[in-house]
C-alpha positions as CSV (number, residue, x, y, z in Angstrom):
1,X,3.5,-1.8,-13.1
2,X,3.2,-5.2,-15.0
3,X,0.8,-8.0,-14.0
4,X,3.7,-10.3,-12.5
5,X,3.7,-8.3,-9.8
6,X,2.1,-9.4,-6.6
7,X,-0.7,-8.2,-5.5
8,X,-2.0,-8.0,-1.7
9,X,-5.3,-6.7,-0.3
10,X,-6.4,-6.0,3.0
11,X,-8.7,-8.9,2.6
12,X,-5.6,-11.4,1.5
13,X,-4.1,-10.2,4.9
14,X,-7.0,-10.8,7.2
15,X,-7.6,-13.9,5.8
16,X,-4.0,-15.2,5.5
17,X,-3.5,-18.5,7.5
18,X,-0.1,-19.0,9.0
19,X,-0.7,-22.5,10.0
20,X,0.4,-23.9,13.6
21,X,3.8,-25.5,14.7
22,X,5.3,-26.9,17.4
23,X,6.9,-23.8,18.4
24,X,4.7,-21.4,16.6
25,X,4.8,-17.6,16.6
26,X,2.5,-15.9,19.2
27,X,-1.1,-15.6,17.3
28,X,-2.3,-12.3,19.3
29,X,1.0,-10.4,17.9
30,X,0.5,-12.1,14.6
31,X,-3.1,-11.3,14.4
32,X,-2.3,-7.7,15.8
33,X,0.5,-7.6,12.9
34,X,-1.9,-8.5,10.5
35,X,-4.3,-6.2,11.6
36,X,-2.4,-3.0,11.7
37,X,-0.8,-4.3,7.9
38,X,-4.6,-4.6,6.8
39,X,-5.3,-1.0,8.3
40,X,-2.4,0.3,6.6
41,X,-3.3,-1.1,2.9
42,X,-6.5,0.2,3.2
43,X,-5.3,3.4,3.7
44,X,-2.5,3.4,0.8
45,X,-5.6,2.2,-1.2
46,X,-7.9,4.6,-0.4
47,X,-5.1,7.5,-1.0
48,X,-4.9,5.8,-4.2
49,X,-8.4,5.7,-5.1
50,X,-8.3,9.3,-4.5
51,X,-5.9,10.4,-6.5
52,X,-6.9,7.8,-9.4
53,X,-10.1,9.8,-8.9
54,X,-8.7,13.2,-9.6
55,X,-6.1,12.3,-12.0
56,X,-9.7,11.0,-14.0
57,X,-11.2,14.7,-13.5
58,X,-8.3,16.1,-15.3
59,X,-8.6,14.0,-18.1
60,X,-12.3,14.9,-18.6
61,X,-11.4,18.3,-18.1
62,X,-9.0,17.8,-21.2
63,X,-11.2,16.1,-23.1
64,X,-13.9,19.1,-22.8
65,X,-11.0,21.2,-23.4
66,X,-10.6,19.3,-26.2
67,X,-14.5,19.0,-27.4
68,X,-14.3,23.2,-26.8
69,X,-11.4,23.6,-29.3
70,X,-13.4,21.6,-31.9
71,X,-16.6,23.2,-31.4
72,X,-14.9,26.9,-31.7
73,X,-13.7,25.3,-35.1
74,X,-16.8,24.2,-36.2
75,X,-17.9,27.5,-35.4
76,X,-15.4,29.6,-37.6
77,X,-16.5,26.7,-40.4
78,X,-20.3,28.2,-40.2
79,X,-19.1,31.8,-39.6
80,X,-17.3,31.9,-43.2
81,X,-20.3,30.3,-44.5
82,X,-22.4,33.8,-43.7
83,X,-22.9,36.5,-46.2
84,X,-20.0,38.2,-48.2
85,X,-19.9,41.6,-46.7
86,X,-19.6,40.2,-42.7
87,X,-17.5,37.4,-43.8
88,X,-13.9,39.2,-43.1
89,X,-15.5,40.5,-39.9
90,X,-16.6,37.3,-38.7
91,X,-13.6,35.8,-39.8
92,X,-11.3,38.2,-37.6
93,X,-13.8,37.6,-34.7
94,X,-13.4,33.6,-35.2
95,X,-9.6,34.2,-35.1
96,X,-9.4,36.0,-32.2
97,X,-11.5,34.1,-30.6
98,X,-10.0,31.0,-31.3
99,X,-6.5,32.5,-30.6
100,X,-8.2,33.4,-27.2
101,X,-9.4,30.2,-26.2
102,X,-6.3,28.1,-27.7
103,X,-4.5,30.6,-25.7
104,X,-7.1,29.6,-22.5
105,X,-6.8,25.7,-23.7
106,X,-3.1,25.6,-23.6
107,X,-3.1,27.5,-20.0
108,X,-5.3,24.8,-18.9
109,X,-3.6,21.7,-20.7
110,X,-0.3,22.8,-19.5
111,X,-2.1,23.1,-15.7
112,X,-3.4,20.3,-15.9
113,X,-0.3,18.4,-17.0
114,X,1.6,20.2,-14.2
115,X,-1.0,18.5,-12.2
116,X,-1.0,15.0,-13.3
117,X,3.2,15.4,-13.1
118,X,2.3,16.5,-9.4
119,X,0.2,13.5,-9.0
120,X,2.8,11.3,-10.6
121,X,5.0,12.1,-8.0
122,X,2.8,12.1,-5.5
123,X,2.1,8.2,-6.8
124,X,5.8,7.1,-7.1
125,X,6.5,8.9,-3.3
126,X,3.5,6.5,-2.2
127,X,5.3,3.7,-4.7
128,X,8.7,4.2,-2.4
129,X,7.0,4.7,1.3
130,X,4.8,1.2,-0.1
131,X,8.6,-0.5,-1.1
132,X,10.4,1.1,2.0
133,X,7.3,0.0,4.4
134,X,7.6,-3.5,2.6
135,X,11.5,-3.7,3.3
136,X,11.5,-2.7,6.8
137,X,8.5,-5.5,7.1
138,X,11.0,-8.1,5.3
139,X,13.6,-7.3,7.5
140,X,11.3,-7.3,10.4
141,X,10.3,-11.0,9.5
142,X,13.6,-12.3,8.6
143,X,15.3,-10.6,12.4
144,X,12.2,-12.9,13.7
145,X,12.9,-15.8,11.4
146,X,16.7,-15.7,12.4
147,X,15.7,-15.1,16.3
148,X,13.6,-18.2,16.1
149,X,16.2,-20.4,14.6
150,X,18.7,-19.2,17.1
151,X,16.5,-20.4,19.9
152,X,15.8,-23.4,18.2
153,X,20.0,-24.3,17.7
154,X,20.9,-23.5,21.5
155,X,20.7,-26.0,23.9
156,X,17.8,-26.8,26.1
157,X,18.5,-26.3,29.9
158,X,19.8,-29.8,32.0
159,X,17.7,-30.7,34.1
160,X,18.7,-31.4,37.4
161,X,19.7,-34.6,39.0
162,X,16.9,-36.6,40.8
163,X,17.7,-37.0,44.7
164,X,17.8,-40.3,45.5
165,X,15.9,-42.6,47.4
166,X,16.4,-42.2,51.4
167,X,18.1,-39.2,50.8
168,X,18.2,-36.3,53.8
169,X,15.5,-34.2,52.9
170,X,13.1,-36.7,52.1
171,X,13.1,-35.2,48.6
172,X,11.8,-38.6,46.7
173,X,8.5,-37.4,45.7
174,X,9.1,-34.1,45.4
175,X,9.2,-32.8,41.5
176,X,12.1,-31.2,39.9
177,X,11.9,-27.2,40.4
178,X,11.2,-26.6,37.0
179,X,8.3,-28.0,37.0
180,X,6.8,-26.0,40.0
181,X,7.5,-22.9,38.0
182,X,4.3,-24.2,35.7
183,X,4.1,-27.6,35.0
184,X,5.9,-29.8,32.3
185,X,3.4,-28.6,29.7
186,X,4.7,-25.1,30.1
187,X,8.0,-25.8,30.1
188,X,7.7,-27.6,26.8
189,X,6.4,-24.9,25.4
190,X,9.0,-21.9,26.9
């Protein structure tokens, strides 16, 4: 991944502001959203701490792998440095040992490569559920996004005529029924 990409943490989410408008979104489901989009970072980033984690293990276990090879070789070294006569047996001993634990070294560096390939994947299937999860929250926002410009573009509702003055029913100070369904505050906001 390069450094241009953006980068979001659980803490960014909590702490984003959206800001207020006029016809704003509703801030319980936006500050539900954000909490269960915080929850779920944490989680990818713990899954990825973990697995950061063991992919580290393997490499110290390589690298001691690694220090082992070297110290058999330094051992063979002092071995041919012995006497004459136990110099050809030592020497065969040093070769099969070192045939033995190349033998061992390669089992192990080829396990633990199969390992880090398996954590690879594992990372770029938690890569494509990250992308996937952010598409389907794109999506999600721009539906919303369309949805609220829709309602913004239609119409508001007529309001109805005002009875006049003396009319049968004795309806002049009576308010229009729209307003009795929760004042005009309400209705602006609806």
């Amino acid at each position: 991944m390069s450094d241009d990409v953006f980068h979001l943490t659980p803490v960014d989410v909590r702490r984003f502001d959206f800001g207020s408008a006029l016809r704003g979104y509703d801030k319980a489901r936006v500050d539900q959203f954000r909490d269960q989009v915080a929850e779920e970072l944490e989680r990818l980033t713990r899954a990825n701490s973990e697995l950061e984690a063991k992919a580290k293990g393997f490499h110290e276990q390589l690298r001691a792998f690694r220090e082992r090879d070297k110290a058999l070789n330094d051992a063979l070294i002092t071995a041919q440095q012995l006497r004459a006569e136990t110099r050809e047996q030592a020497e065969r001993e040093a070769q099969l040992i070192l045939r033995e634990a190349r033998a061992e070294g390669e089992k192990l560096v080829e396990e633990a490569r199969r390992t880090v390939r398996r954590l690879e994947a594992q990372v770029d299937a938690l890569e494509r559920a990250r992308k996937a999860y952010l598409a389907q929250w794109r999506a999600f926002t721009e539906r919303q996004a369309m949805e609220l410009r829709t309602a913004e573009e239609s119409p508001a509702p007529e309001r109805p005529e005002p009875v006049a003055d003396g009319a049968p029913g004795g309806a002049r100070d009576k308010a229009p029924s729209w307003l009795d369904e929760g004042g005009a505050d309400e209705g602006e906001a609806k």
